[in-house]
PDB file of N, CA, C and O in Angstrom:
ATOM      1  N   UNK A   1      94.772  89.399  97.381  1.00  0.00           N
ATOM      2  CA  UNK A   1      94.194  90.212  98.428  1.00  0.00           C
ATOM      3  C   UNK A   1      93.591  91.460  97.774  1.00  0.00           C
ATOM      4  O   UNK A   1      94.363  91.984  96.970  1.00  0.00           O
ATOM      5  N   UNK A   2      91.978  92.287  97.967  1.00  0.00           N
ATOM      6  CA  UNK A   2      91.921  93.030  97.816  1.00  0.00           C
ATOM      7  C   UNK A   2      91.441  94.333  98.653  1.00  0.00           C
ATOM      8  O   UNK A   2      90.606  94.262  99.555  1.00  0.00           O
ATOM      9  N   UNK A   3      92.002  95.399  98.286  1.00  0.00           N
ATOM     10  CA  UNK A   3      91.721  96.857  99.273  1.00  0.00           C
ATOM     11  C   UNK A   3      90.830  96.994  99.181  1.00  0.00           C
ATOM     12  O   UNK A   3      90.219  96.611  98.184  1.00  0.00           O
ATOM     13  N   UNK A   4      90.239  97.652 100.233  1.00  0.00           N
ATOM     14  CA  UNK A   4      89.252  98.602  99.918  1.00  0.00           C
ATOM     15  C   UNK A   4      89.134 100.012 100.594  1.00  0.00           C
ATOM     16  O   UNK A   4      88.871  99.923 101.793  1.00  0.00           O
ATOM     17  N   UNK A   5      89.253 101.193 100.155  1.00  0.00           N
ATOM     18  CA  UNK A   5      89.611 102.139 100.514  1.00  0.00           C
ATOM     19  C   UNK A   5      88.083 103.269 101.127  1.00  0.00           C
ATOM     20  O   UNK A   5      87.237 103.748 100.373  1.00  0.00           O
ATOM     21  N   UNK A   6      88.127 103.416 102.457  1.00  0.00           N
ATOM     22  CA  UNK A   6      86.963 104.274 102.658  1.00  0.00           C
ATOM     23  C   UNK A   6      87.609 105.591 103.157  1.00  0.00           C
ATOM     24  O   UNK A   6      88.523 105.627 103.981  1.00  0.00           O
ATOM     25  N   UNK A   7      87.016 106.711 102.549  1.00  0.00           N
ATOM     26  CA  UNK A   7      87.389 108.368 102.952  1.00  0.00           C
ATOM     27  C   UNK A   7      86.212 108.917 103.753  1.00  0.00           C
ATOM     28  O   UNK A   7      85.109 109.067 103.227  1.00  0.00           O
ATOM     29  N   UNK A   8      86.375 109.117 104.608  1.00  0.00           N
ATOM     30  CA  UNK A   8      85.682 109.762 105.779  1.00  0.00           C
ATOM     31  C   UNK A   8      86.025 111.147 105.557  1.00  0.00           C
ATOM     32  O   UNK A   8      87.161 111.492 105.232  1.00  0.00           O
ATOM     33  N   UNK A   9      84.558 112.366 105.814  1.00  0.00           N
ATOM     34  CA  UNK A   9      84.918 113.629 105.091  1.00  0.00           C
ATOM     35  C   UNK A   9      83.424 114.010 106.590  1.00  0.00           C
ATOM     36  O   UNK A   9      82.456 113.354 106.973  1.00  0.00           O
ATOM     37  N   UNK A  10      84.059 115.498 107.029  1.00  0.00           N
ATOM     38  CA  UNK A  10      83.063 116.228 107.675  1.00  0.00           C
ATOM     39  C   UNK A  10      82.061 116.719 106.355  1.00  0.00           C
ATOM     40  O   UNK A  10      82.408 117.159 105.259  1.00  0.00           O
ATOM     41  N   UNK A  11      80.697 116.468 106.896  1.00  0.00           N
ATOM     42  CA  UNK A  11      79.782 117.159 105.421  1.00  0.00           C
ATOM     43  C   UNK A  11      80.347 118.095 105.380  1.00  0.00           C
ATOM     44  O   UNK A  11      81.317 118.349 106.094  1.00  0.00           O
ATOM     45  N   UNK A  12      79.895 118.785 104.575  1.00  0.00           N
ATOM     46  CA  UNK A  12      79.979 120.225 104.336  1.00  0.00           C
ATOM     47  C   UNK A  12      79.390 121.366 105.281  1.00  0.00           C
ATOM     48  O   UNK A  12      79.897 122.352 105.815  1.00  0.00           O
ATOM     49  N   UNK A  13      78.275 120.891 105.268  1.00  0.00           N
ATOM     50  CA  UNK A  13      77.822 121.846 106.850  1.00  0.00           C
ATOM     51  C   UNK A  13      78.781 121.940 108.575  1.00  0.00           C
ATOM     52  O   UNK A  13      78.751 122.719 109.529  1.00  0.00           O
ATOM     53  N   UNK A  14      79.440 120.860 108.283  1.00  0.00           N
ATOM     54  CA  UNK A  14      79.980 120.950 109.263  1.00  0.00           C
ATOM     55  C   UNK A  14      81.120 121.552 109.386  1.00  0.00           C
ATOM     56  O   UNK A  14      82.016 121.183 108.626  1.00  0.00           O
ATOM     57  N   UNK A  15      81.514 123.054 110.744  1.00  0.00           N
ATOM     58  CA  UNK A  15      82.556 123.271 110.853  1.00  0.00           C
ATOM     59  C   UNK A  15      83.731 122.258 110.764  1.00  0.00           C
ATOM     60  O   UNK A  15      83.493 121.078 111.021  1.00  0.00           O
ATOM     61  N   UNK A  16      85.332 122.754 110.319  1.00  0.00           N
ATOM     62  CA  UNK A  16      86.513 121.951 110.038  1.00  0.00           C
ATOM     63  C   UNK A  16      87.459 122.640 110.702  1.00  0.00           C
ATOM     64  O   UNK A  16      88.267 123.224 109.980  1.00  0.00           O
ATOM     65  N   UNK A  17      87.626 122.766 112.111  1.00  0.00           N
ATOM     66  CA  UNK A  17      88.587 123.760 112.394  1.00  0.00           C
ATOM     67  C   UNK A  17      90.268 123.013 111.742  1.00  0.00           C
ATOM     68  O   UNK A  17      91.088 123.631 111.063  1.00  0.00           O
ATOM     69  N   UNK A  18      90.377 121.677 112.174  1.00  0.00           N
ATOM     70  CA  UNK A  18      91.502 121.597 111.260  1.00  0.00           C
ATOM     71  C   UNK A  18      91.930 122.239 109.973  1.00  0.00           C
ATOM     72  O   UNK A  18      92.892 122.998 109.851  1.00  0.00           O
ATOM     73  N   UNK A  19      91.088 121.841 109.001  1.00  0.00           N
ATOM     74  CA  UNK A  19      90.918 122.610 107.935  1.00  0.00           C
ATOM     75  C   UNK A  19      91.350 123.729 107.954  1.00  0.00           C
ATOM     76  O   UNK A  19      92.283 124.043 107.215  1.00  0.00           O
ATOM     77  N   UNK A  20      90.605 124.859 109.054  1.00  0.00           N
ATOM     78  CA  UNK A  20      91.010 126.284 108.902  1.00  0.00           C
ATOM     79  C   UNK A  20      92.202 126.578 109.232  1.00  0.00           C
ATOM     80  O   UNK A  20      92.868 127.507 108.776  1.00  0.00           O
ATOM     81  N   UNK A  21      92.632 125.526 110.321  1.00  0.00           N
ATOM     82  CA  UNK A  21      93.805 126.024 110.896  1.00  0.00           C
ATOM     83  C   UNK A  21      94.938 126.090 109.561  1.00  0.00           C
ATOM     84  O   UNK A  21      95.449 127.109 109.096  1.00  0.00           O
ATOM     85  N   UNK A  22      95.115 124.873 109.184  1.00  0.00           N
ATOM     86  CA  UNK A  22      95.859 124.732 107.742  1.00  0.00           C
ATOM     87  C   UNK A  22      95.925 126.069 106.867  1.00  0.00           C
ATOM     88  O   UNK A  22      96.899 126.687 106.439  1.00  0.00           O
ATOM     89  N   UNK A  23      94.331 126.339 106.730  1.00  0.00           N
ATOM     90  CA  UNK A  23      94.216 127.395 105.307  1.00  0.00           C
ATOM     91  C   UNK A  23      94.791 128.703 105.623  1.00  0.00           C
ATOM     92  O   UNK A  23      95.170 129.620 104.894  1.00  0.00           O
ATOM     93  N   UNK A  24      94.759 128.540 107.071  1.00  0.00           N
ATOM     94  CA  UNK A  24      95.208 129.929 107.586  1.00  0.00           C
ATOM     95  C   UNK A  24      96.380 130.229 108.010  1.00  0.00           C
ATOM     96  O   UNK A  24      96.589 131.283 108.610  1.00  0.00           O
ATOM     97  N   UNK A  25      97.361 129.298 107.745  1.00  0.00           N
ATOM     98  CA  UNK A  25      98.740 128.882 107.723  1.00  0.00           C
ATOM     99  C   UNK A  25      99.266 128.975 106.484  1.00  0.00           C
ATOM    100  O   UNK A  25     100.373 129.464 106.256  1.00  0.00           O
ATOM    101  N   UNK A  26      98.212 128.336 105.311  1.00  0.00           N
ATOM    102  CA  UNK A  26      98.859 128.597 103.971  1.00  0.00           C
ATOM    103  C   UNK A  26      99.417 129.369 103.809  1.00  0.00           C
ATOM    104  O   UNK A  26     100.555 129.004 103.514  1.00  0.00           O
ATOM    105  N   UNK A  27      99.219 131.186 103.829  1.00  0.00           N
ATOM    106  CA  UNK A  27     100.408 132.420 103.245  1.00  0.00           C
ATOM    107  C   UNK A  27     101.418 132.357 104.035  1.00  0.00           C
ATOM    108  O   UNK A  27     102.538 132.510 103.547  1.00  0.00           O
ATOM    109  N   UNK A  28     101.260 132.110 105.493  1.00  0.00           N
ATOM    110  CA  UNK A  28     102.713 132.060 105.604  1.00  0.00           C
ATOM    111  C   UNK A  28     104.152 131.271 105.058  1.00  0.00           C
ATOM    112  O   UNK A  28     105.358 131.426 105.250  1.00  0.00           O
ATOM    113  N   UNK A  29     103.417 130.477 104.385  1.00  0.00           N
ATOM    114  CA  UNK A  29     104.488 129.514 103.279  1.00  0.00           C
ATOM    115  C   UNK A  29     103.963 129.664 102.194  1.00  0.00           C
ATOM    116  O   UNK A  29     103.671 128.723 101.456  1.00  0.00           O
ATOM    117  N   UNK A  30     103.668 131.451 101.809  1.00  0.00           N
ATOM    118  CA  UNK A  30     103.433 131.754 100.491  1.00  0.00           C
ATOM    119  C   UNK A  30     102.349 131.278  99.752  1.00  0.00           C
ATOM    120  O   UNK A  30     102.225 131.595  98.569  1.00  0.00           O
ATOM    121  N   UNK A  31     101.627 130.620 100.266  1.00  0.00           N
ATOM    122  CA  UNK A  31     100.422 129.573  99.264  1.00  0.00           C
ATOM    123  C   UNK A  31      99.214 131.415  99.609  1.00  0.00           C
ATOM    124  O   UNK A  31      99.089 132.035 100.665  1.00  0.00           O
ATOM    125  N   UNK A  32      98.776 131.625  98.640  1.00  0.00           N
ATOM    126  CA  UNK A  32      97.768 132.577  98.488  1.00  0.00           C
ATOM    127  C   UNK A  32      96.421 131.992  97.586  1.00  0.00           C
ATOM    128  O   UNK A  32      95.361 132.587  97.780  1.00  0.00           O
ATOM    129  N   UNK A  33      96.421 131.137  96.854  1.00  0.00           N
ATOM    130  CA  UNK A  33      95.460 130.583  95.881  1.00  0.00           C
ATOM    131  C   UNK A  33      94.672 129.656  96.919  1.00  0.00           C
ATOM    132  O   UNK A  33      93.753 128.931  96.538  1.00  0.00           O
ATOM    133  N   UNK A  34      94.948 129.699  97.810  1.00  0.00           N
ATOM    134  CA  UNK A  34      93.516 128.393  98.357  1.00  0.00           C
ATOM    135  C   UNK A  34      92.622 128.621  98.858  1.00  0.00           C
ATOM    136  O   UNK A  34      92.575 129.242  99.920  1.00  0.00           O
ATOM    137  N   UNK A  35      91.758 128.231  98.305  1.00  0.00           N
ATOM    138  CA  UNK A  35      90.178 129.594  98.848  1.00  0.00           C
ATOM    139  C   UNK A  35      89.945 128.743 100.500  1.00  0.00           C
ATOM    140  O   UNK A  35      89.815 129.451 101.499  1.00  0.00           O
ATOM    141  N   UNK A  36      89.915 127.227 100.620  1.00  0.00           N
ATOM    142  CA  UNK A  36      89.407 126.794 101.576  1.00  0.00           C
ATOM    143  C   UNK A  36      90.243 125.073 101.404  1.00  0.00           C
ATOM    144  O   UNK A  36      90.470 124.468 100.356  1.00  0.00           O
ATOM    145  N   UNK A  37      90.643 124.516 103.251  1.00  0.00           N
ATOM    146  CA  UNK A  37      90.947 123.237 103.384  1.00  0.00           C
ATOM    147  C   UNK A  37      89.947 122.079 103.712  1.00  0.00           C
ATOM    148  O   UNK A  37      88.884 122.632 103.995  1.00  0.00           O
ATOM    149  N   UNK A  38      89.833 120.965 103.785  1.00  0.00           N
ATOM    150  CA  UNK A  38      88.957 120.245 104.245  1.00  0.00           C
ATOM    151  C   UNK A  38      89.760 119.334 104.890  1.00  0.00           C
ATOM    152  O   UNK A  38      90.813 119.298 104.252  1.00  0.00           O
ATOM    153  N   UNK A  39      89.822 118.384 106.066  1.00  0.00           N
ATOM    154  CA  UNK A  39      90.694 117.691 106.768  1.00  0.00           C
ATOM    155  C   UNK A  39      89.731 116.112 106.696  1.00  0.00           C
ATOM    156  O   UNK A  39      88.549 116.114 107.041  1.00  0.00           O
ATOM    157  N   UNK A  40      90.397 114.887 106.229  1.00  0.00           N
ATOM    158  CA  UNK A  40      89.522 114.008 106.520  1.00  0.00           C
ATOM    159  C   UNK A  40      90.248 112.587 106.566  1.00  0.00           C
ATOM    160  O   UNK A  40      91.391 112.527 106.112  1.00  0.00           O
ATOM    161  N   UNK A  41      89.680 111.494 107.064  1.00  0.00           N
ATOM    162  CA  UNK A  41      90.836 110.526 107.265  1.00  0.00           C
ATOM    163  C   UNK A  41      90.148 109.578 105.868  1.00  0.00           C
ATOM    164  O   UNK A  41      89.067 109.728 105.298  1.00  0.00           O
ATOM    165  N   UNK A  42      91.821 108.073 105.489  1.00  0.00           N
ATOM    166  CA  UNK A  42      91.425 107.551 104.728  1.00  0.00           C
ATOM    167  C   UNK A  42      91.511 106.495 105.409  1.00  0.00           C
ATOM    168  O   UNK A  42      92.351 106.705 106.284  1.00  0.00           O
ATOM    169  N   UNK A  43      90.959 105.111 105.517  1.00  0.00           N
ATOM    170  CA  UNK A  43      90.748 103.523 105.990  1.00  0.00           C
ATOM    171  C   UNK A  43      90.912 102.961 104.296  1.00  0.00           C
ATOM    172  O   UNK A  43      90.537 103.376 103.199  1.00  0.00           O
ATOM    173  N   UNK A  44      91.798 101.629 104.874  1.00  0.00           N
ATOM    174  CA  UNK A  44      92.601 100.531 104.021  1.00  0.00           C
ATOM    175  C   UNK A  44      91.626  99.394 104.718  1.00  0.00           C
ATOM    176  O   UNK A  44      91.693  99.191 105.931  1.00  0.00           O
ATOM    177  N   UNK A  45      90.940  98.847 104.076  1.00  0.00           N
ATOM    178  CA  UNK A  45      90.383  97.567 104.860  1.00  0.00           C
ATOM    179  C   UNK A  45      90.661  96.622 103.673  1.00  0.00           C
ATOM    180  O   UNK A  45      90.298  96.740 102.502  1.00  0.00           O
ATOM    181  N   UNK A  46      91.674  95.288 104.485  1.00  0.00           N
ATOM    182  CA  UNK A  46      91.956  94.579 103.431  1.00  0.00           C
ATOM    183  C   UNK A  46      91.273  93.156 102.976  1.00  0.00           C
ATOM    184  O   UNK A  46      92.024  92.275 103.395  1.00  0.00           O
ATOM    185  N   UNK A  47      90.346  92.672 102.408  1.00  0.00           N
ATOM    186  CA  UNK A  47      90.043  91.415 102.390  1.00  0.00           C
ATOM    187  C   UNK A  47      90.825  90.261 101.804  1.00  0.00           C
ATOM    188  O   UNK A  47      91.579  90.337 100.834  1.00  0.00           O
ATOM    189  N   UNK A  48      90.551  89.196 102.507  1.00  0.00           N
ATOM    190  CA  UNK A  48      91.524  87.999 102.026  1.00  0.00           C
ATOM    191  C   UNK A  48      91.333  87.555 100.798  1.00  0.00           C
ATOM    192  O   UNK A  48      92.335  87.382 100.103  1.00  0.00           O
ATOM    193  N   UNK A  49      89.761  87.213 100.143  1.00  0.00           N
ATOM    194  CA  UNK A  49      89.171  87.441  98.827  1.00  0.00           C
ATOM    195  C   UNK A  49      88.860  88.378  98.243  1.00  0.00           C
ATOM    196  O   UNK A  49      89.307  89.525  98.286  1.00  0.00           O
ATOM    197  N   UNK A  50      87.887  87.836  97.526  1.00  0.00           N
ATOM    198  CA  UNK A  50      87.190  89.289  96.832  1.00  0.00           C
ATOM    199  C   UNK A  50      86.799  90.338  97.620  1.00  0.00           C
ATOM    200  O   UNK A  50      86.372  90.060  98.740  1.00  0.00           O
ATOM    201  N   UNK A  51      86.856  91.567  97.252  1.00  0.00           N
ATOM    202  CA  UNK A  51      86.189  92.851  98.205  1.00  0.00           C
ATOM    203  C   UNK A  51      85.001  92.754  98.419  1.00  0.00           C
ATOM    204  O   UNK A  51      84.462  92.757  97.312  1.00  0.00           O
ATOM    205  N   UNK A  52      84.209  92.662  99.246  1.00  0.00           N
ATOM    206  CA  UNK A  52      82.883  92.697  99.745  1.00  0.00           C
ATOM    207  C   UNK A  52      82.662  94.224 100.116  1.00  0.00           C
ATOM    208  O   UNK A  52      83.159  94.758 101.107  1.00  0.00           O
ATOM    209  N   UNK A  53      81.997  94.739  99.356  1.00  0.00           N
ATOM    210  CA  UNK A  53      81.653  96.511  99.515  1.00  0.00           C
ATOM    211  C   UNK A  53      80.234  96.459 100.226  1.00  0.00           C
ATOM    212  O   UNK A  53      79.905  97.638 100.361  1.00  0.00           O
ATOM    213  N   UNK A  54      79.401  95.770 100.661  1.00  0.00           N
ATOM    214  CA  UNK A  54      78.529  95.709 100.999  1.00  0.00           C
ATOM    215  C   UNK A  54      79.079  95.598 102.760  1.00  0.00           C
ATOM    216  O   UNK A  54      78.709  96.280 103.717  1.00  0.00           O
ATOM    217  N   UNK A  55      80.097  94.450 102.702  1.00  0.00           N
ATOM    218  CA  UNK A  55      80.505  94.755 104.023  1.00  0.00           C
ATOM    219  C   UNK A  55      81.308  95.391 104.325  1.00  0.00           C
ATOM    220  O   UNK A  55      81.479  95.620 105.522  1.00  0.00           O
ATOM    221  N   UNK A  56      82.165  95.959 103.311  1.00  0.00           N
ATOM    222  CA  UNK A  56      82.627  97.660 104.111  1.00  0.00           C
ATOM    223  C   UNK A  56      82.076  98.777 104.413  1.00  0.00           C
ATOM    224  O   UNK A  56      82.420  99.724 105.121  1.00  0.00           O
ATOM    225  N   UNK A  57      80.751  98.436 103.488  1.00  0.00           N
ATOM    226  CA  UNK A  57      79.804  99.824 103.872  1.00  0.00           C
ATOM    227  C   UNK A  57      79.298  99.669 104.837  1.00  0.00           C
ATOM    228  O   UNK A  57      78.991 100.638 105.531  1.00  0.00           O
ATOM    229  N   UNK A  58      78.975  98.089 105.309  1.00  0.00           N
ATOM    230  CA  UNK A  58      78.783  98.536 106.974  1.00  0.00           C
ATOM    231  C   UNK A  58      79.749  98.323 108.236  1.00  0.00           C
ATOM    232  O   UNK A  58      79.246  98.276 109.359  1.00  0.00           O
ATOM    233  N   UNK A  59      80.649  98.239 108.122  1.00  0.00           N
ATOM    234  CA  UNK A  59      81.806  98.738 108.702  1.00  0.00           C
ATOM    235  C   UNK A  59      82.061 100.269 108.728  1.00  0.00           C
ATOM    236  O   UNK A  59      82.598 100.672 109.760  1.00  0.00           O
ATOM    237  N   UNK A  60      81.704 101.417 107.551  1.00  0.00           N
ATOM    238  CA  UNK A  60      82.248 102.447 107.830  1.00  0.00           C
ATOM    239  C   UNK A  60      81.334 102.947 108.167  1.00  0.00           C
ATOM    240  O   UNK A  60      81.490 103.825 109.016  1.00  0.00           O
ATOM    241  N   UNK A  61      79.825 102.629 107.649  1.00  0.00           N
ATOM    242  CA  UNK A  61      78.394 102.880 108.573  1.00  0.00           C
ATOM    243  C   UNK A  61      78.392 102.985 109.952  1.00  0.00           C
ATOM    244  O   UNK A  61      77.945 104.035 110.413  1.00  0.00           O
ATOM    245  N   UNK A  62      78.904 101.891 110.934  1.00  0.00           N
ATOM    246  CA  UNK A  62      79.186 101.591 112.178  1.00  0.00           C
ATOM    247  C   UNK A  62      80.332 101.687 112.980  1.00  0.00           C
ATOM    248  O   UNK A  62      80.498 101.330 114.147  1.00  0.00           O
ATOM    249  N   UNK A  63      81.209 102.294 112.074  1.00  0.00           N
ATOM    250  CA  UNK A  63      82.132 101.982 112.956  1.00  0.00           C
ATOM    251  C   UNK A  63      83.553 103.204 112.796  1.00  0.00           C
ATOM    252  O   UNK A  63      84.242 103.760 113.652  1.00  0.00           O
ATOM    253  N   UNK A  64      83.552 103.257 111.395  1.00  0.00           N
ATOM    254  CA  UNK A  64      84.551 104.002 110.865  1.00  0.00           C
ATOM    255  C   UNK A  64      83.981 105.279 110.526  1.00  0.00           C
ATOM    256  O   UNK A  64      84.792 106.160 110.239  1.00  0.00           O
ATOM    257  N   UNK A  65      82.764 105.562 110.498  1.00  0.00           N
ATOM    258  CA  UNK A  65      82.266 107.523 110.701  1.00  0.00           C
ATOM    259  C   UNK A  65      80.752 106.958 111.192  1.00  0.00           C
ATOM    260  O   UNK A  65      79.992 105.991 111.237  1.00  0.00           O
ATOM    261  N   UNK A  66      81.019 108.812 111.623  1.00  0.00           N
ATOM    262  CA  UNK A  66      79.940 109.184 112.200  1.00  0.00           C
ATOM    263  C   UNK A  66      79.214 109.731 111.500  1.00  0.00           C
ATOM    264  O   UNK A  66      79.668 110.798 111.087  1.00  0.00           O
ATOM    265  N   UNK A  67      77.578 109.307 110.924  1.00  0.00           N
ATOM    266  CA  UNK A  67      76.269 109.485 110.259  1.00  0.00           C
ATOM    267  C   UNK A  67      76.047 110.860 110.369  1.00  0.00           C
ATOM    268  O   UNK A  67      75.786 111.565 109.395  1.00  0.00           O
ATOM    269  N   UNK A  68      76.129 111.218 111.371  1.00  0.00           N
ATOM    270  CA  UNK A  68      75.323 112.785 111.757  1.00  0.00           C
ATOM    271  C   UNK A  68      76.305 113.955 111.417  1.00  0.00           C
ATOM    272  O   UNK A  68      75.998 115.077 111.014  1.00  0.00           O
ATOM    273  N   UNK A  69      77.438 113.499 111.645  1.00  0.00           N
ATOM    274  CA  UNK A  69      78.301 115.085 111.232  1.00  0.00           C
ATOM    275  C   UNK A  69      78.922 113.977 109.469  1.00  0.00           C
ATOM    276  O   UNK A  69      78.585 114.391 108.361  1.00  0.00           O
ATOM    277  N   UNK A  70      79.600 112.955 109.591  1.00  0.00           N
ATOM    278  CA  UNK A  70      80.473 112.164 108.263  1.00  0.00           C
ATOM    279  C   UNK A  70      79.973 112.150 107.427  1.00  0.00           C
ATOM    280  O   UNK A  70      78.826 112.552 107.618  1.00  0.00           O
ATOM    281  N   UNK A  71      80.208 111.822 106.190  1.00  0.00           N
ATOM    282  CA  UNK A  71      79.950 111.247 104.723  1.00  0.00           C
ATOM    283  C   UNK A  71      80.751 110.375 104.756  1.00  0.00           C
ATOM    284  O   UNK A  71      81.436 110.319 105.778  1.00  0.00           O
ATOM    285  N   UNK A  72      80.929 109.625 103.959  1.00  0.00           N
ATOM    286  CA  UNK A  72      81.905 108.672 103.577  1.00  0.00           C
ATOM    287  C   UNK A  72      82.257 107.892 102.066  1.00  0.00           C
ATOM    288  O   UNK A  72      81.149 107.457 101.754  1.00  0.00           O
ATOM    289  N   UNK A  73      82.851 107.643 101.388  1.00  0.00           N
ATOM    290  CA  UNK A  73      83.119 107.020 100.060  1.00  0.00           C
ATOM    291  C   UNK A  73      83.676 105.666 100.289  1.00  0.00           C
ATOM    292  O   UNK A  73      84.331 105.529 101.322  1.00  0.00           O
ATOM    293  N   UNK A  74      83.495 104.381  99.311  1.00  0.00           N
ATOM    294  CA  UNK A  74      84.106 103.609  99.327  1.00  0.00           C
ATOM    295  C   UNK A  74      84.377 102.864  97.885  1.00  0.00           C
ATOM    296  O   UNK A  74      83.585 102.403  97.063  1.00  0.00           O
ATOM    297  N   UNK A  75      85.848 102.931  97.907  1.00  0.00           N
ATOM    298  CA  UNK A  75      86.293 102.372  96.583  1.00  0.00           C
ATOM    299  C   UNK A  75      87.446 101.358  96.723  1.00  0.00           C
ATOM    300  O   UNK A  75      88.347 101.298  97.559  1.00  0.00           O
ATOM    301  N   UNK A  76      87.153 100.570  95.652  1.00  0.00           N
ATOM    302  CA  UNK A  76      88.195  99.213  95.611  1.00  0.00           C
ATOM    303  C   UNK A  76      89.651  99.838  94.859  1.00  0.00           C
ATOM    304  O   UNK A  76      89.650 100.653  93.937  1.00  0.00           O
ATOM    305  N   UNK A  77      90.707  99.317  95.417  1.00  0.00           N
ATOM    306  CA  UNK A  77      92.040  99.303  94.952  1.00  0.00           C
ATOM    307  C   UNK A  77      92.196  98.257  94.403  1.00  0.00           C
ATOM    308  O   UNK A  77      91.889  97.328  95.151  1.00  0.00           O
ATOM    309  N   UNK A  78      92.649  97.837  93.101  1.00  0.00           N
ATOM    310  CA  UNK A  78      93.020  96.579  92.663  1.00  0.00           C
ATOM    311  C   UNK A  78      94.458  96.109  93.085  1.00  0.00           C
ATOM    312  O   UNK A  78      94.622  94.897  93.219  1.00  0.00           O
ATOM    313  N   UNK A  79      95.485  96.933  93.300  1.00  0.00           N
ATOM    314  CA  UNK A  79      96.942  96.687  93.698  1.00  0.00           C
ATOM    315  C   UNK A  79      97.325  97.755  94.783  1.00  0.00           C
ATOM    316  O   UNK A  79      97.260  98.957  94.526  1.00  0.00           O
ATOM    317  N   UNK A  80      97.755  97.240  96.097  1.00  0.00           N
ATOM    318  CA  UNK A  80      98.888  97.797  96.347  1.00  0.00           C
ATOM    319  C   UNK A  80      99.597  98.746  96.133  1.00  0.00           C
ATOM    320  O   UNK A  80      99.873  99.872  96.546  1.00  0.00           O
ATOM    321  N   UNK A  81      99.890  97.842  95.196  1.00  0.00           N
ATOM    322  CA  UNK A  81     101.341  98.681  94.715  1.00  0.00           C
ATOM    323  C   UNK A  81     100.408 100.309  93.536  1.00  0.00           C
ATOM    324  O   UNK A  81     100.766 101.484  93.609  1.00  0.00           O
ATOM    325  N   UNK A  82      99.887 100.063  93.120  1.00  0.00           N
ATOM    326  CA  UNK A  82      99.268 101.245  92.485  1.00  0.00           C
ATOM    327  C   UNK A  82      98.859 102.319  93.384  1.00  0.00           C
ATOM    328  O   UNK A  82      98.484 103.321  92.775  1.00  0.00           O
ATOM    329  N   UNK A  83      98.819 102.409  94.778  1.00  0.00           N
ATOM    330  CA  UNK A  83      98.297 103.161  95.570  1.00  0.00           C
ATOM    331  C   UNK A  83      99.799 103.852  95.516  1.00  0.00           C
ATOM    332  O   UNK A  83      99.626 105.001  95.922  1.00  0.00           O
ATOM    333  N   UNK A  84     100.996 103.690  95.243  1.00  0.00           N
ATOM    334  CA  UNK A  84     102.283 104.477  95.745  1.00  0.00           C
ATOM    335  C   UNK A  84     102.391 105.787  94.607  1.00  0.00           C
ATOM    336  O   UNK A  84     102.041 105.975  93.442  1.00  0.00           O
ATOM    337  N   UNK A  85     102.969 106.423  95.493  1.00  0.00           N
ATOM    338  CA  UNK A  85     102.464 108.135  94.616  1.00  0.00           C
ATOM    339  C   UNK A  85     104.311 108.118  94.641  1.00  0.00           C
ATOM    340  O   UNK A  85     104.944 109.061  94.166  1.00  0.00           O
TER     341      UNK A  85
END
C-alpha cells in the first residue's frame, strides 16, 4: 500500500486567525522566540497500488483545498510506519 500525503496551507496573503490565536498564546507558556504561527491541515490518501500523484493532485485540486485562498503540497510516504515521530 502506498501514502500519499497532501498539506493544505492558507497562502501567505491570507489572514490565519488560528495561527494568531496560537502565537499570541505562546508567552503565556513562556515561548518568546516565535515571530509568527501558520495553522494548516495534513490528508493521508492511501492507494491500494502504486501512488498515482497525478490523481491526488486532482483530488486536492477539487476537493481537499481551496484554489483561491490554499496552496497545497503533495508527497509520497513509502512506509507507514516511518511516518511515527
Amino acid at each position: 500500500m502506498a501514502r500519499v500525503v497532501v498539506d493544505v496551507m492558507l497562502k501567505p496573503e491570507i489572514l490565519d486567525p488560528q495561527g494568531q490565536a496560537v502565537a499570541n498564546a505562546l508567552p503565556r507558556l513562556g515561548v518568546t522566540d516565535v515571530s509568527s504561527v501558520r495553522i494548516g491541515r495534513r490528508i493521508e490518501i492511501d492507494f491500494a497500488g502504486e501512488p498515482d500523484l497525478d490523481r491526488a493532485r486532482e483530488i486536492a485540486d477539487k476537493l481537499l483545498a481551496n484554489p483561491v485562498i490554499e496552496d497545497f503540497e503533495i508527497r509520497v510516504v513509502e512506509s507507514a510506519a516511518a511516518e511515527v515521530v
